[in-house]
LUMRO-854516 format. One record per residue (C-alpha): residue number from 0; chain; x, y, z. Coordinates in nm, 2 decimals. Layout:
# LUMRO-854516
R; NUM; A; X; Y; Z .
...
This chain:
# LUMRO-854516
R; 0; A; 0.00; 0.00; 0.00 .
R; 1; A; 0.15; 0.35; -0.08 .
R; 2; A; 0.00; 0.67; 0.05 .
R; 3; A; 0.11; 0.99; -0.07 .
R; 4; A; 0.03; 1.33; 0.09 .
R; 5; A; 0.11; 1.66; -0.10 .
R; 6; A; 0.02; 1.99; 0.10 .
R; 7; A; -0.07; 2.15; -0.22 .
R; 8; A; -0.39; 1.97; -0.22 .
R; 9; A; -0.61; 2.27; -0.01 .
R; 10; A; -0.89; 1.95; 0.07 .
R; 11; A; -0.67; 1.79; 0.27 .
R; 12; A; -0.60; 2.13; 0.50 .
R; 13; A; -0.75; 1.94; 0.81 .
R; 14; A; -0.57; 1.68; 0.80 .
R; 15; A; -0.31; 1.64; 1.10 .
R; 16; A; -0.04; 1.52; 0.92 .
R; 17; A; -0.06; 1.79; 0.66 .
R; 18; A; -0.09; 2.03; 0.92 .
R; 19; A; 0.26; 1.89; 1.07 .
R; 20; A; 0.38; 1.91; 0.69 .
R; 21; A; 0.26; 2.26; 0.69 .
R; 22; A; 0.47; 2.40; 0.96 .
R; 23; A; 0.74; 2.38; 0.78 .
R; 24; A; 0.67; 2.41; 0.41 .
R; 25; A; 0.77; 2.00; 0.34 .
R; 26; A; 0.66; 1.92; -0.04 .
R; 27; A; 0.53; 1.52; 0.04 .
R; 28; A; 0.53; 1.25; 0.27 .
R; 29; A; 0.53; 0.85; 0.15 .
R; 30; A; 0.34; 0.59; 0.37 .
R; 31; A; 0.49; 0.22; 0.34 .
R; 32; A; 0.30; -0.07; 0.46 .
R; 33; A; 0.35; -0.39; 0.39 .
R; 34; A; 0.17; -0.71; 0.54 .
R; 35; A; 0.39; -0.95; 0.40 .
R; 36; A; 0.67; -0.85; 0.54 .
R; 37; A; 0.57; -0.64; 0.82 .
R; 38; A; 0.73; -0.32; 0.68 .
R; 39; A; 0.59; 0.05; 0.81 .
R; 40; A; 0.80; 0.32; 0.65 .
R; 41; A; 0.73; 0.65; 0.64 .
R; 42; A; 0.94; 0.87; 0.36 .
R; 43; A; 0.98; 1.29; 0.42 .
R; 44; A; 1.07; 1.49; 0.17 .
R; 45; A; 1.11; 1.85; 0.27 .
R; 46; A; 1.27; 2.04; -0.04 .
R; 47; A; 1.40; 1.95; -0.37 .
R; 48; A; 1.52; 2.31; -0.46 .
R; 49; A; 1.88; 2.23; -0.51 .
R; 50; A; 1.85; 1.91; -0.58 .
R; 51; A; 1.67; 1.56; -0.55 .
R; 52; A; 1.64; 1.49; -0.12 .
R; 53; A; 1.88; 1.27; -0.02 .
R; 54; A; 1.92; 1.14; 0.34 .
R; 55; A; 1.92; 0.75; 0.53 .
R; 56; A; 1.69; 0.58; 0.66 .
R; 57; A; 1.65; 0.50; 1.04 .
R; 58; A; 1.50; 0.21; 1.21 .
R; 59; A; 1.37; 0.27; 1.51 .
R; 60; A; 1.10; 0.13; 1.76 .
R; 61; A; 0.93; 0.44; 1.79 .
R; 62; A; 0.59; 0.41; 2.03 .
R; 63; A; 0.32; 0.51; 1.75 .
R; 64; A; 0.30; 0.64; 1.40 .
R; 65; A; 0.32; 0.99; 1.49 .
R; 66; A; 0.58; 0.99; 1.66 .
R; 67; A; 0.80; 0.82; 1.40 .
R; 68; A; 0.67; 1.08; 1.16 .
R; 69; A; 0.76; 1.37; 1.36 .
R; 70; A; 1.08; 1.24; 1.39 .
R; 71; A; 1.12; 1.18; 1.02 .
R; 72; A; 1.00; 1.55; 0.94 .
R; 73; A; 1.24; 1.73; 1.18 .
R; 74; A; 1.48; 1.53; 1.02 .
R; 75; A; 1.40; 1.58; 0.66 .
R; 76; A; 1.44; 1.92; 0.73 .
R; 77; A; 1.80; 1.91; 0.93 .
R; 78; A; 1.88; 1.78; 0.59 .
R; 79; A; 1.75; 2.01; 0.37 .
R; 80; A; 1.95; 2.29; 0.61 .
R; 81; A; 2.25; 2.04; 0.62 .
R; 82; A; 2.33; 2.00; 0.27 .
R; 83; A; 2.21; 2.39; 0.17 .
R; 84; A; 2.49; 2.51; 0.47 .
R; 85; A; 2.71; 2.29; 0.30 .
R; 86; A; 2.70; 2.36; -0.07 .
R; 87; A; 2.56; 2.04; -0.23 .
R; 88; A; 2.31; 2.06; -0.47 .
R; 89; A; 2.07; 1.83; -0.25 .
R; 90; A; 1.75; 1.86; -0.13 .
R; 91; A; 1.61; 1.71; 0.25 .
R; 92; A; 1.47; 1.41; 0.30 .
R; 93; A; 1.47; 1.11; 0.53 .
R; 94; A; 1.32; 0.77; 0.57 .
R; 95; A; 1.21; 0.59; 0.95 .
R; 96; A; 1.13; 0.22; 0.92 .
R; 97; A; 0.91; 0.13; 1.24 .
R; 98; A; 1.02; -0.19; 1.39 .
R; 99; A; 1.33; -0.33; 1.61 .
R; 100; A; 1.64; -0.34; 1.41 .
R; 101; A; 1.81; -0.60; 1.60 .
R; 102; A; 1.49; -0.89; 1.55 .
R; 103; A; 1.24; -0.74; 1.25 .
R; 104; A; 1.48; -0.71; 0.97 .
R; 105; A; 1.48; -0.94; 0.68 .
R; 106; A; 1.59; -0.89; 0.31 .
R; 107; A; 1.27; -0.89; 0.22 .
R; 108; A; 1.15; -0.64; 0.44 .
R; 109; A; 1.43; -0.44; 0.32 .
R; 110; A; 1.43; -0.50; -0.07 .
R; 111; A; 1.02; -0.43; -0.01 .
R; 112; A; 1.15; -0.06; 0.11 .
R; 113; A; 1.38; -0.04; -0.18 .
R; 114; A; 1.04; -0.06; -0.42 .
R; 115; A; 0.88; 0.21; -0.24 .
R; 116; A; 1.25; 0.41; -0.28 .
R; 117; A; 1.19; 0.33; -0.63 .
R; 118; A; 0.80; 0.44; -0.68 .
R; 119; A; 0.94; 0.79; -0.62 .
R; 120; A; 1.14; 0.82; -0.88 .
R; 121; A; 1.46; 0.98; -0.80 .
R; 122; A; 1.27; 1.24; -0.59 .
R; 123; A; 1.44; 1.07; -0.27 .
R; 124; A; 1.80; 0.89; -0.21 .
R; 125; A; 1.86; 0.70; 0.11 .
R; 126; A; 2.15; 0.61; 0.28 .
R; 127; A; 2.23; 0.44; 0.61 .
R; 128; A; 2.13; 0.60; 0.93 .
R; 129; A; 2.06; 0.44; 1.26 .
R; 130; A; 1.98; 0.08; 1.27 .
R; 131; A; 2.09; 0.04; 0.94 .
R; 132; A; 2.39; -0.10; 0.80 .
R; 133; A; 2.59; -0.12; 0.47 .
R; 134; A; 2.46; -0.50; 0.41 .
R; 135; A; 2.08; -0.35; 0.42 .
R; 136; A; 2.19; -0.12; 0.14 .
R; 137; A; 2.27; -0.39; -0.06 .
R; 138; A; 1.95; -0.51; 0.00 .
R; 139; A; 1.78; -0.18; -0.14 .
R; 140; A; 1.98; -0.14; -0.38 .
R; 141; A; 1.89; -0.47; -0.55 .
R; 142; A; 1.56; -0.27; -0.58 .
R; 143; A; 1.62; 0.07; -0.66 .
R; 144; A; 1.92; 0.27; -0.82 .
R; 145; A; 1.85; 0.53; -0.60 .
R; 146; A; 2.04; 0.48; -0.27 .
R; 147; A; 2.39; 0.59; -0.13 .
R; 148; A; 2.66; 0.41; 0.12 .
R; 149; A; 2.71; 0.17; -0.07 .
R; 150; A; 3.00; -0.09; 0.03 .
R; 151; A; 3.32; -0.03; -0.17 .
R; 152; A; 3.31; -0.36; -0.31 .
R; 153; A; 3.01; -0.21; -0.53 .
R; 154; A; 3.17; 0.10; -0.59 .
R; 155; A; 3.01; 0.30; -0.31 .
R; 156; A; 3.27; 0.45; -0.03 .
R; 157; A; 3.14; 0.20; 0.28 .
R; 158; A; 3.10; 0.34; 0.60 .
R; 159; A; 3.05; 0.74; 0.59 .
R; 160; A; 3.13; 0.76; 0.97 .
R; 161; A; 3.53; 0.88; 0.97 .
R; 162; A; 3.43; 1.14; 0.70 .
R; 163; A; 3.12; 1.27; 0.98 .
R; 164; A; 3.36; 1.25; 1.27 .
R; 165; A; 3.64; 1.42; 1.06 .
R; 166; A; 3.40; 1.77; 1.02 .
R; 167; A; 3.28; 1.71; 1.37 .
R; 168; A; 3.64; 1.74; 1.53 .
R; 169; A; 3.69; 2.03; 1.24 .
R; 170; A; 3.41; 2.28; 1.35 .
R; 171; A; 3.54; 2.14; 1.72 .
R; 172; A; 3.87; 2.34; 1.66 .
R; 173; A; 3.68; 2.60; 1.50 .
R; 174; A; 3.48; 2.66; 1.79 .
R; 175; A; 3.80; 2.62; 2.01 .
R; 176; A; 3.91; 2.92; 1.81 .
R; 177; A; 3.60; 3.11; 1.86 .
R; 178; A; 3.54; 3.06; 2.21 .
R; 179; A; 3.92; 3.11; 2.32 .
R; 180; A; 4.13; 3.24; 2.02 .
R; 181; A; 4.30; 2.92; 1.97 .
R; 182; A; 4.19; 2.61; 1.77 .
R; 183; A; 4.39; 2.31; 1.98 .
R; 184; A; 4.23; 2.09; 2.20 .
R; 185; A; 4.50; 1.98; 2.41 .
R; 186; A; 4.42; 1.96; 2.74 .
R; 187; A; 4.05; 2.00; 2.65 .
R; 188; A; 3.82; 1.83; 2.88 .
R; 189; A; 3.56; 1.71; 2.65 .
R; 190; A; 3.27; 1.47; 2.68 .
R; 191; A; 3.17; 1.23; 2.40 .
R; 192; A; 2.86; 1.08; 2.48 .
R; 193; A; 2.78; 0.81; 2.22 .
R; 194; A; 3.04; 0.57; 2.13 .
R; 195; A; 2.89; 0.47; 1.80 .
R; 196; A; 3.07; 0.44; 1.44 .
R; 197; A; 3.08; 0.88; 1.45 .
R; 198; A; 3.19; 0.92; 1.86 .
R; 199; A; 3.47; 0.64; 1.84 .
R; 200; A; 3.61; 0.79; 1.50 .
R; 201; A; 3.53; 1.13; 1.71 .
R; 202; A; 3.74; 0.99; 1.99 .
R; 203; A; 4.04; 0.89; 1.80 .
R; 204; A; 4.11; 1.23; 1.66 .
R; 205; A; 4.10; 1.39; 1.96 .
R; 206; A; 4.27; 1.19; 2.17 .
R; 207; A; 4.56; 1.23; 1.92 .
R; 208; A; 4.49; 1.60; 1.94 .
R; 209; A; 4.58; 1.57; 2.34 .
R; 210; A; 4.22; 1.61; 2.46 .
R; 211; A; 4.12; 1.49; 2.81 .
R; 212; A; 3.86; 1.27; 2.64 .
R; 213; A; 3.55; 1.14; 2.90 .
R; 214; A; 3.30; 0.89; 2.70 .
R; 215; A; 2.96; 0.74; 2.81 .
R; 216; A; 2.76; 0.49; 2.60 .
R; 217; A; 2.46; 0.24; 2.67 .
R; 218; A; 2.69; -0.05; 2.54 .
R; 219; A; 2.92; -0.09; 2.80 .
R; 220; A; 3.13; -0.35; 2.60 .
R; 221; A; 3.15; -0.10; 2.35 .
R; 222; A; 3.29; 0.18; 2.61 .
R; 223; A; 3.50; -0.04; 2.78 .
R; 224; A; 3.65; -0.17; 2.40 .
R; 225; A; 3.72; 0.21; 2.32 .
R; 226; A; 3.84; 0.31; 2.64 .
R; 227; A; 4.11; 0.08; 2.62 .
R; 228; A; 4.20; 0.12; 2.29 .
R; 229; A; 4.21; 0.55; 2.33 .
R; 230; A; 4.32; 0.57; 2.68 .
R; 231; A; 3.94; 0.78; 2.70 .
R; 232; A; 3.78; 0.72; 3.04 .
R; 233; A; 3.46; 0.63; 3.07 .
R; 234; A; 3.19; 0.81; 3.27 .
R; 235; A; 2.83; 0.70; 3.40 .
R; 236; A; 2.56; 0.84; 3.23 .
R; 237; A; 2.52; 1.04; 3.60 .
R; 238; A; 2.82; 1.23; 3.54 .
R; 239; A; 2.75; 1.28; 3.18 .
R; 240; A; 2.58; 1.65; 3.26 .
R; 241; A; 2.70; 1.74; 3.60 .
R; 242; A; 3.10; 1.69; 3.58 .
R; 243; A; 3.35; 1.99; 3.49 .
R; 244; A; 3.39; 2.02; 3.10 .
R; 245; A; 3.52; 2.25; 2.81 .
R; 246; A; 3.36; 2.06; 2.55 .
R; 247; A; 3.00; 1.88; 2.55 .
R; 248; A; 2.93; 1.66; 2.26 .
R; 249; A; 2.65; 1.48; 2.19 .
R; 250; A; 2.67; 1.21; 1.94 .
R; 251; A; 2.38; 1.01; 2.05 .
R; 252; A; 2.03; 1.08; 1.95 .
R; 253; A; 1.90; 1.44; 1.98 .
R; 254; A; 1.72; 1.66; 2.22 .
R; 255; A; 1.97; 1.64; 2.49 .
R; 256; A; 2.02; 2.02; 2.48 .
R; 257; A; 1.70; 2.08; 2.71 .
R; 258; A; 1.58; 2.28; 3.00 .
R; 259; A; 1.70; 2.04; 3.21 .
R; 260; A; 2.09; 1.98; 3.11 .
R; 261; A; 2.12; 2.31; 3.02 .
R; 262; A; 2.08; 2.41; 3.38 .
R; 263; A; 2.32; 2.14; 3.55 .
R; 264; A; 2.59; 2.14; 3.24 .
R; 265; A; 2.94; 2.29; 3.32 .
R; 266; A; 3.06; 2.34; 2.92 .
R; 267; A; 3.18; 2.65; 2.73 .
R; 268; A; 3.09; 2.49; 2.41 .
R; 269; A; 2.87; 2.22; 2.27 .
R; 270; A; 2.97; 2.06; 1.93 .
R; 271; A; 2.90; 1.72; 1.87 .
R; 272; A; 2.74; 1.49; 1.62 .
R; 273; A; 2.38; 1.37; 1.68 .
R; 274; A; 2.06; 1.55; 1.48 .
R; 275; A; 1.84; 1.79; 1.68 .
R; 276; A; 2.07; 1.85; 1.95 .
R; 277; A; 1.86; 2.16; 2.12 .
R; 278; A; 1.49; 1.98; 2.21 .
R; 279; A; 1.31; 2.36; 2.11 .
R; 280; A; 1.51; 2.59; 1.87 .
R; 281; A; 1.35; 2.90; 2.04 .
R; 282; A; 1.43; 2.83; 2.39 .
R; 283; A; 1.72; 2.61; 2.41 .
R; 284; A; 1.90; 2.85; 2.15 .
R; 285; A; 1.85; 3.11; 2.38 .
R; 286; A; 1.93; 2.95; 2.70 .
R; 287; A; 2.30; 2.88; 2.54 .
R; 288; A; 2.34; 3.21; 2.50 .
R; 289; A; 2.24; 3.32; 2.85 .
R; 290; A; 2.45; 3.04; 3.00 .
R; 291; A; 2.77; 3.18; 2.78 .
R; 292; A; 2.78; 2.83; 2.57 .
R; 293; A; 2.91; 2.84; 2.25 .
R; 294; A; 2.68; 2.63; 2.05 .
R; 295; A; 2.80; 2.49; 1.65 .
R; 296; A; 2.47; 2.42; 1.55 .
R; 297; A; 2.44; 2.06; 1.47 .
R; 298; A; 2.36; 2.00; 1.11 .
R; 299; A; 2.64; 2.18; 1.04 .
R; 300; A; 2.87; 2.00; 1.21 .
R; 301; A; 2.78; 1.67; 1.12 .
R; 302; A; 2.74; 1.73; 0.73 .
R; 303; A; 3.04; 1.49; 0.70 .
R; 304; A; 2.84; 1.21; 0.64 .
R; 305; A; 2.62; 1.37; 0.34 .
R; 306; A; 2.90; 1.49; 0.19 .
R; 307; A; 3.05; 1.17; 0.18 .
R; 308; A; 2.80; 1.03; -0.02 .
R; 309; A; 2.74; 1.30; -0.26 .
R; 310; A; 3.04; 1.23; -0.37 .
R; 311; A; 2.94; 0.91; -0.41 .
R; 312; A; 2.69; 1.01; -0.66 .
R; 313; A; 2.96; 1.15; -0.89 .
R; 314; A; 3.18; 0.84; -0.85 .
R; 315; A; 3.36; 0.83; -0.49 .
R; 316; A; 3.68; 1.02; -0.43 .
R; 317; A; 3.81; 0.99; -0.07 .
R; 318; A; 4.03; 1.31; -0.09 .
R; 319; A; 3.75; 1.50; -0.23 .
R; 320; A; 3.52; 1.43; 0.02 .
R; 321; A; 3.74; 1.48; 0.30 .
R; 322; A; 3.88; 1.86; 0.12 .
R; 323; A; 3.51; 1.91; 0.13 .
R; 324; A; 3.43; 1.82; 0.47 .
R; 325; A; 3.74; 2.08; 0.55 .
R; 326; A; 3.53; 2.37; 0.46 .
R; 327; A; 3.33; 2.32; 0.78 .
R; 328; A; 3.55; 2.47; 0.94 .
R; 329; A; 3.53; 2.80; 0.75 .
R; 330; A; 3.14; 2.75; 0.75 .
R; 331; A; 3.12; 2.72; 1.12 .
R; 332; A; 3.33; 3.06; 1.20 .
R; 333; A; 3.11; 3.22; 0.92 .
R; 334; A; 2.83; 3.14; 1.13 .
R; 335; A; 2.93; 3.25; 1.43 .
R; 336; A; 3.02; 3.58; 1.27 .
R; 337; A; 2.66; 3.61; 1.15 .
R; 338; A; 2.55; 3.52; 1.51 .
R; 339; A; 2.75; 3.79; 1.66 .
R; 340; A; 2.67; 4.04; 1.34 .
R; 341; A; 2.30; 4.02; 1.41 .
R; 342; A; 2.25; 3.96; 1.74 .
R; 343; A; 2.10; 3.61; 1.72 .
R; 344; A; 2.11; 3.23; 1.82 .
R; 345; A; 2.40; 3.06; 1.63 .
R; 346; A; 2.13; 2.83; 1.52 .
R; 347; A; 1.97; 3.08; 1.35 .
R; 348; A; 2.25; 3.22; 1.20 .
R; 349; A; 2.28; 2.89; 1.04 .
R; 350; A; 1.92; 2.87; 0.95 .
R; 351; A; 1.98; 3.16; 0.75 .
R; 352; A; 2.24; 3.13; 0.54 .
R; 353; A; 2.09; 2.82; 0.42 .
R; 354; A; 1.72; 2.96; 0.38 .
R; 355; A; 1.95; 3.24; 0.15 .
R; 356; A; 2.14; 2.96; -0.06 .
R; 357; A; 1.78; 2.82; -0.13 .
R; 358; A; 1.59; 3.10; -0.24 .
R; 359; A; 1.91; 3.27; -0.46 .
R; 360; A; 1.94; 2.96; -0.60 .
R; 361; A; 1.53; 2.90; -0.62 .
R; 362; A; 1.55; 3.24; -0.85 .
R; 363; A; 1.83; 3.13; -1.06 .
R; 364; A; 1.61; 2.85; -1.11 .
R; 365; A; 1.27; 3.02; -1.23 .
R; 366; A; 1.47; 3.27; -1.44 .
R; 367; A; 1.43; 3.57; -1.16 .
C-alpha cells in the first residue's frame, strides 16, 4: 500500500499530518505498509530546490506512528539545512522504518522498502542511518538505483562515519578558536557521549589531538572496548551533565540540549554529532546564550556524512570528500560571525544562510 500526501492539495487542509507538513513548508510524505513482510515506513521529503532529497533511513521502535513521523520530518528538514549550509546541490529528505532493528529485519522487508524508494522516482536517495547498515543497502539497492553508502566492493565509499567524525572534530577546533582564540584541543576536557561508528572515529582524533577525552555509551562493552583502545575514560551516564567540561558533545540521539541539562551542564561549548541536538530551537537557542555556551549548530557539524555520499553520486573520491568536509570549518566561523553580526542564536544564523542559498538559487532556477 503506498500513500502519498502533498500539501498543495487545499482538501486535505485538516488533516493532522498535513498540518505537521505545513509547519514547515515540506513538499510530500510517502506511507509504506506492507503485510507481508511487516514493513511500516514513512518517507519525508522537505525540499527538492537544489537538488533531489537525499538522506538514510533510520530504524527505530518508535511508540506510535506519529511519533516516528515527527521524527522523520524534523529530520528531513536538518537535511534540507545540512546539505544547503554545505554547498551540495541536495535537497532534504529522510526515511524511518518502524520496527526493532536487532529482530524485525529481513531482506525482504528491506528489498520491499527499496520498491517504495523506487516508486518515487529519484525524488528521494537514502542512505544508512541508525539501525541500518551497509549490508541492508545492498539489499535496497537490489531494488532501486537510487540509494547511497554503498559498500566499496560495489563502488560505493562504505561506511561514511570517519568522513562525519572528521567535520565534527573540524568545527570542534573551530569553535575552540571562537570561544578562546585558539583552535587546539589539548588539554580540553571534552565529553563524547555516544560511542557509535561517529563518537569512536570522534574519539580517536581527539585523543591524538591531546584532549582529556571522558565517554559514556549504553553498550558498556562498546565503552570499555574504546576506552582501552584510546586511553578515554569512561563516565556513567550520571556524570554525563553534572562533571567539569570545556567541551560537551553529543553524538547520540538528539534533544539532549533541554531545560534540564542546560541548567546542571558545566561546558563553554557544545559541538558534537547527533541531529536535533537543542529539544526547542526557540528556547534552548536562547538559553545557550544566557548560560555563555558556544553552541555549533548541529547540522552543520555533522554534514560529514552527506557529503561523503554525494560524492558518491559522482563516482567516490576519498580526498574529495574529506577537502570538502574541511570547509566546515570556515562554514562554522562564518556562522558564528553572522550570530555575533546580528545579534542572534547561532542556530539561527545557520538557518539563514541556508534559507538564503535556497531562495538565490530557487530564483536562478525560475529565471528571476
Amino acid at each position: 500500500m503506498i500513500e502519498v500526501l502533498d500539501i498543495k492539495n487545499s482538501s486535505l487542509a485538516e488533516n493532522p499530518v498535513i498540518g505537521q507538513m505545513t509547519l514547515n513548508n515540506h513538499e510530500q510524505v510517502l506511507f509504506c505498509n506492507d503485510n507481508e513482510t511487516g514493513l511500516k515506513a514513512i518517507v519525508a521529503i522537505h525540499n527538492t530546490v537544489l537538488g533531489p532529497s537525499l538522506g538514510g533511513t533510520r530504524m527505530w521502535t518508535y511508540k506510535n506512528e506519529m511519533e516516528a513521523l515527527t521524527d522523520a520530518l524534523r529530520l528531513s528538514r536538518g537535511m534540507t539545512y545540512k546539505s544547503s549550509v554545505a554547498g551540495l546541490n541536495l535537497g532534504g529528505g529522510k526515511a524511518v522504518i518502524i520496527g526493532d532493528s536487532k529482530t524485525q529485519k529481513s531482506e525482504a522487508l528491506m528489498r520491499r522498502f527499496g520498491k517504495f524508494i523506487n516508486s518515487l522516482a529519484g525524488k528521494y536517495i537514502t542512505a544508512e542511518d541508525v539501525g541500518i547498515s551497509t549490508k541492508d543497502m545492498e539489499y535496497i539497492k537490489m531494488e532501486t538505483d537510487f540509494v547511497t553508502g554503498l559498500p566499496e566492493n560495489m563502488g560505493g565509499s562504505g561506511d561514511p562515519s570517519p568522513v562525519t567524525a572528521y567535520g565534527v572534530y573540524i568545527a570542534m577546533k573551530a569553535s575552540a578558536h571562537e570561544k578562546w582564540g585558539n583552535e587546539s584541543l589539548s588539554g580540553k576536557k571534552i565529553v563524547v557521549q555516544g560511542i557509535g561508528h561517529v563518537g569512536e572515529s570522534l574519539v580517536h582524533y581527539l585523543v591524538k589531538d591531546g584532549a582529556k577525552v571522558f565517554i559514556n555509551d549504553i553498550n558498556e562493552t562498546r565503552l570499555k572496548a574504546v576506552a582501552k583502545e584510546t586511553g578515554a575514560e569512561v563516565i556513567s551516564a550520571e556524570m554525563v551533565y553534572d562533571m567539569e567540561m570545556d567541551i560537551y558533545a553529543p553524538c547520540a540521539l538528539g534533544a539532549t540540549v533541554n531545560t534540564d541539562t542546560l541548567n546542571r551542564l558545566k561546558c563553554s561549548i557544545i559541538c558534537g554529532s547527533a541531529n536535533n541536538q537543542l529539544a526547542d530551537e526557540n528556547v534552548h537557542g536562547k538559553m545557550v546564550i544566557e548560560k555563555g555556551i558556544l553552541y555549533a549548530p548541529d547540522f552543520v557539524v555533522n554534514a560529514g556524512g552527506i557529503i561523503n555520499v554525494y560524492y558518491e553520486l559522482e563516482g567516490y573520491n576519498r580526498e574529495r570528500a574529506l577537502a570538502h568536509a574541511e570547509k566546515i570549518y570556515q562554514t562554522t566561523l562564518n556562522i558564528f560571525k553572522v550570530a555575533k553580526e546580528q545579534n542572534i542564536p547561532t542556530y539561527m544564523a545557520a538557518n539563514r544562510l541556508a534559507e538564503k542559498r535556497i531562495a538565490d538559487i530557487g530564483k536562478v532556477k525560475l529565471g528571476f
